[in-house]
C-alpha positions in Angstrom: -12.5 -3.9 -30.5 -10.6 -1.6 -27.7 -12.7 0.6 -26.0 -11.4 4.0 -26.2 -14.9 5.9 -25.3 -16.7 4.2 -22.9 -13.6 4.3 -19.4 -12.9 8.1 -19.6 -16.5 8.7 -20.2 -16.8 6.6 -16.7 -13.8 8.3 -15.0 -15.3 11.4 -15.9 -18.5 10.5 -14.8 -16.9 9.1 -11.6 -15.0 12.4 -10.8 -17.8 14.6 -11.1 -19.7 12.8 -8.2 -16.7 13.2 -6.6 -16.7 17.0 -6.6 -20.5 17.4 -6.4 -20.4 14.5 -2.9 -23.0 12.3 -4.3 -24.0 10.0 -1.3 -24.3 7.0 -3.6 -25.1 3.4 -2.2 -24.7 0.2 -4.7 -26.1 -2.9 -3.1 -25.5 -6.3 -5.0 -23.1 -5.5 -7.4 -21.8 -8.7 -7.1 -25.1 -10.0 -9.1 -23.5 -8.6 -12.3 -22.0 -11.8 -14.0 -18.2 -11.2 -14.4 -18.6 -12.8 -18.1 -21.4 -13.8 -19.9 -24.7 -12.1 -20.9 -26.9 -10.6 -19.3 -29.7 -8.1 -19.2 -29.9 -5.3 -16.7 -33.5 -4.5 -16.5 -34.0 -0.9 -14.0 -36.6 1.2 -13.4 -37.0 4.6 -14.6 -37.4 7.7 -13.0 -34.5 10.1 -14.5 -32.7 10.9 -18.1 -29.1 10.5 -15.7 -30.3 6.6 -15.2 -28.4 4.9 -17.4 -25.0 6.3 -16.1 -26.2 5.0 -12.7 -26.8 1.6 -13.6 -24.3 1.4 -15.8 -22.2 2.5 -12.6 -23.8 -0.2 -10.5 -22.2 -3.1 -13.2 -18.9 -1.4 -12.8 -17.5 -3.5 -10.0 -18.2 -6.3 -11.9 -15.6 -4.8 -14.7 -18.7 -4.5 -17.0 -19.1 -1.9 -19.7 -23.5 -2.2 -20.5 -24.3 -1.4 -23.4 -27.8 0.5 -23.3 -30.3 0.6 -25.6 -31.5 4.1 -26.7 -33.9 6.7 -28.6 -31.8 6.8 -32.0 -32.2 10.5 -31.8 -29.9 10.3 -29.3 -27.4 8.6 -31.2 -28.0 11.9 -33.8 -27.6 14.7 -31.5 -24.4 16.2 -32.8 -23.1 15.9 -28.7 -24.3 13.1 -27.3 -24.3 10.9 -30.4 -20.7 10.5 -30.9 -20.4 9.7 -27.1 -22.8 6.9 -27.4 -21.8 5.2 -31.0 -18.0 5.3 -29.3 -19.6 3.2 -26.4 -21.4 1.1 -28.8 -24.8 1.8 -27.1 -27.7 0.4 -28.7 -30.2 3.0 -30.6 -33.7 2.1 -30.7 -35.8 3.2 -33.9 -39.7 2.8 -32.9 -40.5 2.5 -36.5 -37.7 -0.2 -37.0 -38.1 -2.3 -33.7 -37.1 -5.6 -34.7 -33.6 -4.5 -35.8 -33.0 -3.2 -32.6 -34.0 -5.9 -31.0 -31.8 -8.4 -32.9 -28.9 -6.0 -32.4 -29.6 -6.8 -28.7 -30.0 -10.1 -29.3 -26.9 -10.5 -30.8 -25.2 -8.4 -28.3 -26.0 -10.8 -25.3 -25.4 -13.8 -27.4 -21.9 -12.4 -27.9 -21.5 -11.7 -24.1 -22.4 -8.5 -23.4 -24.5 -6.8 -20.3 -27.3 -5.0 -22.3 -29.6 -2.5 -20.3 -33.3 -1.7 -20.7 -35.9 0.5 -19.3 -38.7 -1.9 -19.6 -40.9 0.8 -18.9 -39.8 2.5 -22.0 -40.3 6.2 -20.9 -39.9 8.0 -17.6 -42.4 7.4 -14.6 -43.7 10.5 -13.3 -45.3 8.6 -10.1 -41.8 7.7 -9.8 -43.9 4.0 -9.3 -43.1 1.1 -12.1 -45.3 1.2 -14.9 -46.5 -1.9 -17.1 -43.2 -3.4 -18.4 -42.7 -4.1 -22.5 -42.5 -7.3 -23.5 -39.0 -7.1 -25.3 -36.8 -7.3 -22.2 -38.5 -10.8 -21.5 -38.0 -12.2 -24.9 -34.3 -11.1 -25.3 -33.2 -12.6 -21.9 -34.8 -15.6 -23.4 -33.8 -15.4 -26.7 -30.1 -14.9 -25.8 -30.4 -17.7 -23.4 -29.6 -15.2 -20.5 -30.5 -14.1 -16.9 -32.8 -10.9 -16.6 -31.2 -8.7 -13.1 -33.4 -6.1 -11.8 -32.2 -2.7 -10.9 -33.9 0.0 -8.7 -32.8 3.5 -9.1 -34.0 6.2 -6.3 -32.9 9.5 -5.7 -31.5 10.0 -9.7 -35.0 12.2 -10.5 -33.7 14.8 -8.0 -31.0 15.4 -10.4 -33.2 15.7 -13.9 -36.6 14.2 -14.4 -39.7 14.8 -16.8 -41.3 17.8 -16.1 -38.8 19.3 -13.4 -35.6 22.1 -14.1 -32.6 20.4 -14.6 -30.1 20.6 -11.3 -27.4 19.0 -12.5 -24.9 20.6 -9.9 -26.8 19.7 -6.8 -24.9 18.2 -3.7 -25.1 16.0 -1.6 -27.6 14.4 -2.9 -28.2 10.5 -1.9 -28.2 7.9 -4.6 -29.7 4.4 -4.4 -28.7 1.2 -6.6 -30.2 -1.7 -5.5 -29.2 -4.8 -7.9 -31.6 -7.9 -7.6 -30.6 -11.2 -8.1 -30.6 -12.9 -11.6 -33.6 -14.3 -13.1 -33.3 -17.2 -15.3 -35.4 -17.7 -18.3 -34.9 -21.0 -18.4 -36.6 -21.8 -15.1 -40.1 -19.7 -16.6 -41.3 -21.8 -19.5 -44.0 -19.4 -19.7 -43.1 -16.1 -20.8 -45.9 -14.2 -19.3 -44.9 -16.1 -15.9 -41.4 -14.7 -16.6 -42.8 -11.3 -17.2 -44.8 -10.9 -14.2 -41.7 -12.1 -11.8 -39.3 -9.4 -13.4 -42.8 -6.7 -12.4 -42.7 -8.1 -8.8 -39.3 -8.3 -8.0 -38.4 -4.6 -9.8 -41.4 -3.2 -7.9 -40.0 -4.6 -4.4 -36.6 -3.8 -4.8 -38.4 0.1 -6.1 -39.9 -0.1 -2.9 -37.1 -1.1 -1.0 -35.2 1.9 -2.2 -37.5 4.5 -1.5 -38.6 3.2 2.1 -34.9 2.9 3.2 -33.7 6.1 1.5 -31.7 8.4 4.1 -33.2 11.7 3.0 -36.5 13.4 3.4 -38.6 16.5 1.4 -37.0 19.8 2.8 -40.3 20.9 3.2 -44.0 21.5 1.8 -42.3 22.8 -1.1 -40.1 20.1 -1.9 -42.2 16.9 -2.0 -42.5 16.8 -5.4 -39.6 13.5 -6.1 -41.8 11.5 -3.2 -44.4 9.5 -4.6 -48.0 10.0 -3.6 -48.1 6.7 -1.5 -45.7 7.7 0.3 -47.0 11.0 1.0 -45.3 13.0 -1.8 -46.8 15.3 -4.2 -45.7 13.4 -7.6 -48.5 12.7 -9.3 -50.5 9.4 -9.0 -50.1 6.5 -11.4 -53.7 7.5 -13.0 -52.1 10.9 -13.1 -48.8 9.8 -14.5 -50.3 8.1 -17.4 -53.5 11.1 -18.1 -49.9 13.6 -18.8 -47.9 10.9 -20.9 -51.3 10.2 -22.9 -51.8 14.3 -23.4 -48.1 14.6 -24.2 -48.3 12.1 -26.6 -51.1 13.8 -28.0 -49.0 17.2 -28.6 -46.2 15.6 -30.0 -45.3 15.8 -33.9 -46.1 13.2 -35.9 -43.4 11.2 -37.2 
């Protein structure tokens, strides 16, 4: 099937950090299998992460196909964008189609992406990974890659105005090195070695990132170990349990 969505959507993309001077910095693109399947599973801190990661596969010549909220896929804007780039949605009532339609994209050779942490951190720390990333990388038979994103919740994270036409700003994309499934016969095993190396290469990001808070004011994208004012992990998850609470019921 040609792809007649997904490259201007990336030369678009591309341009725009062009005119707004993103400082971006992709280390170990060259992880990215060149064919094959594979899972690309990133941390989350922003709703701009999965054209960042996606970005980080593009040297690689890969096109990932994410999975998504299916409400996205029904906005009347964004939904025509993502069917054309044959995204994946995700229906919480429906799970296991979704996650057969994963399956059955890696087993047909495509570079899937996840947030294993399903929703945005607000510590801007990893939460508790889902189990489904693990068991598609080994129900597809493929390697798992972690991805740390830093600097992306500047741009548009929970809880924070939208500032979408900042400059300058400096963008981190650290790729791990592949994990195969078939060297962790136990899935849990599996599961906690995708938490440990995500969380170090997290960590890596934000320790070596070349910006700091502009002052008092700005400390909010820093997380609290590090001296910032995001709110604690505790924290984080007493406002997603409160705004789960709020939300309509399906």
């Amino acid at each position: 099937m040609p792809e007649l969505v997904y490259p201007p959507v990336i030369a678009a993309a591309k341009t725009l950090f062009r005119v707004l001077d993103l400082k971006i910095t992709i280390e170990g693109a060259h992880h990215v299998p060149r064919t094959g399947g594979a899972v690309l599973a990133s941390n989350h801190v922003s709703y701009l992460d999965f054209i960042f990661a996606g970005l980080g596969a593009n040297a690689s010549g890969r096109l990932v196909r994410f999975m998504a909220k299916d409400s996205v896929f029904t906005h009347k804007i964004s939904g025509p964008l993502m069917r054309g780039m044959r995204h994946i949605p995700v229906d919480r009532q429906a799970g296991a189609a979704s996650f057969r339609a994963a399956v059955g994209a890696l087993k047909q050779g495509e570079v899937v992406g996840v947030f294993p942490e399903a929703t945005i951190s607000r510590s801007f720390t990893v939460k508790e990974l889902k189990s489904g990333t693990v068991r598609m990388a080994r129900s597809a038979k493929v390697p798992v890659l972690p991805v740390a994103l830093w600097g992306t919740q500047r741009l548009w994270t929970k809880g924070r105005p939208r500032t979408l036409t900042r400059r300058h700003t400096p963008i981190t994309i650290l790729i791990g090195e592949p994990i195969n499934p078939a060297d962790f016969p136990d899935p849990n095993v599996l599961a906690a070695e995708l938490t440990t190396r995500l969380s170090a290469l997290v960590d890596r990001a934000q320790r070596d990132y070349p910006d700091t808070p502009a002052g008092p004011d700005d400390t909010w994208w820093q997380p609290a170990h590090l001296g910032g004012s995001a709110p604690s992990p505790e924290e984080a998850a007493a406002l997603d349990a409160a705004a789960e609470q709020r939300a309509p019921s399906a």
